[in-house]
C-alpha positions in Angstrom: 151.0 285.7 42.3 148.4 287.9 43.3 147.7 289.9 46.3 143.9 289.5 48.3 143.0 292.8 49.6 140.5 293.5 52.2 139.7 297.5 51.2 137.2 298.9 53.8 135.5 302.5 54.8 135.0 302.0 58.7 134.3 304.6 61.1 136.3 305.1 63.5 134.9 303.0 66.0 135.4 300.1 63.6 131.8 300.0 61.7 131.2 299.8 58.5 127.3 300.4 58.8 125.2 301.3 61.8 122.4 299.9 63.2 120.1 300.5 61.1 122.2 299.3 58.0 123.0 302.7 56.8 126.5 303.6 56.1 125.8 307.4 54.1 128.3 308.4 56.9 130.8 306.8 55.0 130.7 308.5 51.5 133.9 309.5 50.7 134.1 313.1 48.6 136.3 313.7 45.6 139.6 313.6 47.2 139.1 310.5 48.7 137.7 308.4 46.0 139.9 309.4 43.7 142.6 307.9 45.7 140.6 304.8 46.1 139.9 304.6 42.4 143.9 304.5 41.9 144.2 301.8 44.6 141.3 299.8 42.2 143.4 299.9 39.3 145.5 297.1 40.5 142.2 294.9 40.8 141.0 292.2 38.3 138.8 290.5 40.6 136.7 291.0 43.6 135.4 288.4 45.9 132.0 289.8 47.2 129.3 288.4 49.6 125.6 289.0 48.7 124.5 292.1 50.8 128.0 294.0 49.7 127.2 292.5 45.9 123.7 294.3 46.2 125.6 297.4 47.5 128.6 297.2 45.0 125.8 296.7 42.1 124.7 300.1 41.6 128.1 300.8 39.5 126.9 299.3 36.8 123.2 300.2 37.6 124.4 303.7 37.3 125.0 303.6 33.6 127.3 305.2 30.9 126.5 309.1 31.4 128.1 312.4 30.6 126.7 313.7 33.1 128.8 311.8 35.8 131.3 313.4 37.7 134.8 312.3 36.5 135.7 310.1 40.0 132.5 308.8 39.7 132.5 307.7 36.2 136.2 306.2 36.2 135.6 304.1 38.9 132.5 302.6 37.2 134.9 301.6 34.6 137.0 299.6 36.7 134.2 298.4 38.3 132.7 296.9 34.9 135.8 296.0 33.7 136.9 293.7 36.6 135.7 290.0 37.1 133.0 289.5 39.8 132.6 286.6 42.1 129.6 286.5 44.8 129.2 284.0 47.1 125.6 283.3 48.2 123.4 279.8 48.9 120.4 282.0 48.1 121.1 284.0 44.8 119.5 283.0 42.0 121.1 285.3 39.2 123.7 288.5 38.7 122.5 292.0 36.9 126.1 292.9 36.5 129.0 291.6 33.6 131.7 289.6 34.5 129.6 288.0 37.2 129.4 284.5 38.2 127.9 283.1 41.5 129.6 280.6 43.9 127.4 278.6 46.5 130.2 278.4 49.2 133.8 279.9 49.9 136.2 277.7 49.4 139.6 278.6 50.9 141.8 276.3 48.4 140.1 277.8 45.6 140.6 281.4 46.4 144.7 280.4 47.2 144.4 278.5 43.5 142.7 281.9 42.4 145.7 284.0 44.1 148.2 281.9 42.4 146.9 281.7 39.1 146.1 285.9 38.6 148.5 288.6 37.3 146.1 291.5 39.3 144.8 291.8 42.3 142.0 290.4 44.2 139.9 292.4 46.3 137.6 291.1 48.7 134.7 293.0 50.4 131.8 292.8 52.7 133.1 291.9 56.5 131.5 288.5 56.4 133.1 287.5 53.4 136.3 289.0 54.9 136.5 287.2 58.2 136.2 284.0 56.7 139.4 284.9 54.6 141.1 285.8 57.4 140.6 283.4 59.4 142.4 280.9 56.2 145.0 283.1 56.5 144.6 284.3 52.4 144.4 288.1 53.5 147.6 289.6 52.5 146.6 293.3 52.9 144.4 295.7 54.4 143.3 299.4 53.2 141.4 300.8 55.9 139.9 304.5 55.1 139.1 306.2 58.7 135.6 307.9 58.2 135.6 310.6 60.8 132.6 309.6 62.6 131.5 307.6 66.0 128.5 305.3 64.9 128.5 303.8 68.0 126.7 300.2 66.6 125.8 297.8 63.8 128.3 295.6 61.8 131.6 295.4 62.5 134.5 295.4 60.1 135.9 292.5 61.2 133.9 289.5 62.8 135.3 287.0 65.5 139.0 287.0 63.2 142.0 285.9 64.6 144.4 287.9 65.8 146.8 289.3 63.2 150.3 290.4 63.1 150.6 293.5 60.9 153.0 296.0 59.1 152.0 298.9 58.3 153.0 300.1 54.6 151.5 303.4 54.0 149.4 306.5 55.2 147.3 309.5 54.0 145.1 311.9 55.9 142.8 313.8 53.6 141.3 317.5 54.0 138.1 315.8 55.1 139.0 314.2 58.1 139.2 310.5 56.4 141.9 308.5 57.2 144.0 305.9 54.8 145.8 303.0 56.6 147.8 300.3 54.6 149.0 297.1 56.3 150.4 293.9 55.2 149.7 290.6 57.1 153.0 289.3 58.3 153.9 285.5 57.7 
């Protein structure tokens, strides 16, 4: 059985964009997504909404290029070699591989998902999230700790119940960034 993983960069008054939609704050440098990019490795599948599919996109809008820098260019590969699902009433087609669309999030399927994967399933996009939470299917969190106060805009989690948590793991990087692992207690 697999694991659902809710991998975020927040700042660290809990944002993962400000008001105005931008999150450029949040750009992690070498270090730090190289470190993510291990984390990926476990991932088969992610579970995206449509804005954070629009975001999330650009890896494979990005090309095949010699030019990339190495981080940038092996996450790209783990990004087109995973399985995609976005869930949107309003989308009418992917630009990416491995992509299929799903009208409405469906709790049991996600669990029948979980149960039936040998990797990992990420899910991203706070919307998206919460509503995964809140059916209890989150089993972990990797929060990264941007060093910033945005002071506004969307939240990383939205109206979620409360949660019991362990935390399994920590990393502070050069930049200020912090890594927080936890694991939903049952």
């Amino acid at each position: 059985m697999s694991k659902l993983i809710y991998s975020m960069i927040a700042s660290l008054d809990g944002f993962v964009a400000d008001e105005s939609g931008r999150f450029d704050w949040a750009e992690p440098d070498e270090s730090v997504h190289s470190f993510i990019n291990d984390l990926e490795r476990s991932v088969g599948t992610y579970l995206l909404g449509r804005r954070m599919y629009g975001v999330m996109s650009w890896w494979e809008a990005i090309g095949e290029s010699s030019e990339l820098p190495p981080h940038i260019a092996d996450f790209t590969k783990l990004w087109r070699e995973a399985d995609k699902v976005v869930y949107s009433a309003t989308l009418s087609d992917v630009s990416t591989s491995q992509t299929r669309i799903e009208r409405h999030f469906d709790p049991d399927a996600v669990r029948a998902m979980k149960a039936g994967s040998e990797r990992d399933i990420s899910i991203g996009g706070p919307t998206l999230a919460s509503a995964a939470i809140a059916a209890g299917l989150v089993d972990e969190y990797q929060l990264f700790v941007s060093p910033v106060i945005v002071g506004g805009g969307l939240r990383a989690f939205l109206d979620v119940p409360g949660q019991d948590l362990e935390l399994l793991g920590e990393r502070r990087f050069d930049n200020g960034f912090v890594y927080l692992r936890y694991r939903t207690r049952r």
